[in-house]
C-alpha positions in Angstrom: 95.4 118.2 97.8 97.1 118.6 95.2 98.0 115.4 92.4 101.5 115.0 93.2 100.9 115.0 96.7 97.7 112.3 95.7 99.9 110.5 93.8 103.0 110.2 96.2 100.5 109.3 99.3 99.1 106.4 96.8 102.5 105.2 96.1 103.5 105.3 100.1 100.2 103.5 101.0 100.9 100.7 98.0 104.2 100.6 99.2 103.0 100.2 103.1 100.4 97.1 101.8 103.0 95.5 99.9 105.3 94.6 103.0 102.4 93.4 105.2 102.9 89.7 106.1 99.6 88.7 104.8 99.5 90.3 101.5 102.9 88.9 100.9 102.3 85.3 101.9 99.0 85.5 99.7 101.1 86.6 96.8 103.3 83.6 97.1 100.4 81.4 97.6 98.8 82.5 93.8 102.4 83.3 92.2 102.0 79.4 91.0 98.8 79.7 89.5 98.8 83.5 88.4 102.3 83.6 86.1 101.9 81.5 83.6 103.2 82.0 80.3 100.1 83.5 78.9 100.0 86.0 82.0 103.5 87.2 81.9 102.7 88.1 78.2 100.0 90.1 78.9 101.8 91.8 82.4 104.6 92.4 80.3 102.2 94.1 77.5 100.4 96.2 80.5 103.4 97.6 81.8 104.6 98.8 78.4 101.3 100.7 77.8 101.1 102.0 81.3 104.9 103.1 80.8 104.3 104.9 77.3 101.0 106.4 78.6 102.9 107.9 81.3 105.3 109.4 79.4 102.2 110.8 76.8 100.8 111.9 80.0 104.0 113.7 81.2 104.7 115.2 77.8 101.1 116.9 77.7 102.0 118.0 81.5 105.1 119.6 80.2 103.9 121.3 77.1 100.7 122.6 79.1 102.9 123.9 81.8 105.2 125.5 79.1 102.4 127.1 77.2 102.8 125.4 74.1 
């Protein structure tokens, strides 16, 4: 298999969990407890590393593919 098709099957199975009934009604039940100031911050912080690592990862993609 090979990693797009990993990684698009990963994203239709996350995708497929995230609009069960129970997994949505447990996320409603922490939300209260789980985003607090301090935790937004540091979501916030995660998703801009995982975003720019992407894009580093992408970029290395791209030039190995292009033989530079």
């Amino acid at each position: 298999m090979s990693a797009l098709r990993l990684a698009v099957t990963v994203v239709g199975v996350a995708a497929t969990i995230a609009q069960h009934p129970l997994v949505r009604a447990g996320v409603r039940a922490a939300a209260p407890h789980v985003l607090n100031p301090r935790n937004k911050e540091l979501a916030v912080r995660a998703t801009l590393s995982a975003a720019y690592n992407a894009g580093v990862l992408t970029r290395r993609i791209k030039d190995t593919v292009a033989g530079k």
